[in-house]
C-alpha positions as a printed Julia matrix, in Angstrom:
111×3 Matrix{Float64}:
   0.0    0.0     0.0
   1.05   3.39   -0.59
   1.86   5.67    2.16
  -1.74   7.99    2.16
  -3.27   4.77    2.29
  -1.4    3.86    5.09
  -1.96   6.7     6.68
  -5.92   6.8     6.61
  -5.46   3.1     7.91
  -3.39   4.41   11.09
  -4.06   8.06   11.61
  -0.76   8.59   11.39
   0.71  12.07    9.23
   2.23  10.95    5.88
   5.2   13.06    7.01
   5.1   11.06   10.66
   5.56   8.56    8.62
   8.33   9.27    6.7
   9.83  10.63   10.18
   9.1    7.09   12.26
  10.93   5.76    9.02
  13.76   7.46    9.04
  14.07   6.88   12.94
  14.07   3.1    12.39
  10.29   3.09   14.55
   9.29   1.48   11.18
  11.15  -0.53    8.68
  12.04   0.82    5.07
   9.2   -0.71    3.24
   9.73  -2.48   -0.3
  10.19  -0.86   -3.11
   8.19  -1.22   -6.16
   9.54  -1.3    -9.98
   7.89   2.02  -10.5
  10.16   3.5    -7.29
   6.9    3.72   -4.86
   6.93   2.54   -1.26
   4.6   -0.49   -0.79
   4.16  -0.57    2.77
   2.5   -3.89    4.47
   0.26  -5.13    7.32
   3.34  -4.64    9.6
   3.77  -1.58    9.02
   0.13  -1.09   10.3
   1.15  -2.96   13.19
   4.18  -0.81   14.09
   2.63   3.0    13.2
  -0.59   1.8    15.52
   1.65   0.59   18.07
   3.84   4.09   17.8
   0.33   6.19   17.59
  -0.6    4.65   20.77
   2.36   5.27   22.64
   2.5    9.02   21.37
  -1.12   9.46   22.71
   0.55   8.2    25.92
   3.05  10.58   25.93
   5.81   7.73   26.06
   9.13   8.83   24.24
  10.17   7.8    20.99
  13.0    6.07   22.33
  10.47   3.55   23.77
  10.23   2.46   20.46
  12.94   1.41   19.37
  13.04  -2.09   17.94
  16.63  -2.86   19.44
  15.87  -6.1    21.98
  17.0   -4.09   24.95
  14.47  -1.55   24.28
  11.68  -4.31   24.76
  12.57  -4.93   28.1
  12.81  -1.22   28.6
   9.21  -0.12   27.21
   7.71  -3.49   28.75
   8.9   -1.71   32.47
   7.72   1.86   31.36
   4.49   0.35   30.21
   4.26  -1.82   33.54
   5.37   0.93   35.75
   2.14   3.26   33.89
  -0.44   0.7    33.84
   0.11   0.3    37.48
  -0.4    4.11   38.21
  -3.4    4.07   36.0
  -4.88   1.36   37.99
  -3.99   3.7    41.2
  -5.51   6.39   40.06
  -9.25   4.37   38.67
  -8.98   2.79   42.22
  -8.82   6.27   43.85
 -11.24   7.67   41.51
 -13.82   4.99   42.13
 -13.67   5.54   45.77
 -14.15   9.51   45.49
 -17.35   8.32   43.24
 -18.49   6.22   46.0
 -18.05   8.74   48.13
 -19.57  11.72   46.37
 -22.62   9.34   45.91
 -23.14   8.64   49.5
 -22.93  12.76   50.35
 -24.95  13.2    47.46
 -27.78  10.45   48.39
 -27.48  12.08   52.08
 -27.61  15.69   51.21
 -31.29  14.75   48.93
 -32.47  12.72   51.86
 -31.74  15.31   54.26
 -33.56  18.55   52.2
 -35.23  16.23   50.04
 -34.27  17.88   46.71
């Protein structure tokens, strides 16, 4: 596929693109006889992967395909996912709370 096709598939900038490929986040693709890229389904893989971890705000560097970088991003994503769970844990007991001051604050005025 070519890379605006690509890019609808991902929702990732053509020029992102071209900037995750020249950053080794993505693999040079093939190259047709014509001189087009003809990116594949892991390349769809890879830019959703890198899309996600931008909307997380994790640092390119994360991505990097290098073996030691796995076992990097695995802790980073650990170390996040454990502080998101903190903070829906915390969050559901405010709820709780605000619905027990809310239910008694109606029950006492009735409104």
């Amino acid at each position: 596929m070519r890379r605006g096709e690509l890019a609808r598939r991902t929702g990732v900038h053509p020029e992102t693109i071209r900037f995750y490929e020249a950053r080794g986040i993505i693999p040079a693709p093939r190259r047709l006889a014509n001189g087009y890229r003809d990116y594949d389904e892991q390349h769809v893989r890879l830019l959703r992967r890198a899309a996600a971890a931008r909307r997380l705000g994790l640092p390119l560097a994360a991505l990097d395909p290098a073996p030691e970088s796995a076992a990097t991003l695995r802790e980073l994503l650990a170390a996040r996912l454990s502080a998101s769970e903190h903070a829906l844990r915390r969050l559901a007991r405010e709820r709780a709370d605000l619905r027990e001051l809310l239910a008694a604050e109606t029950a006492r005025y009735g409104v």
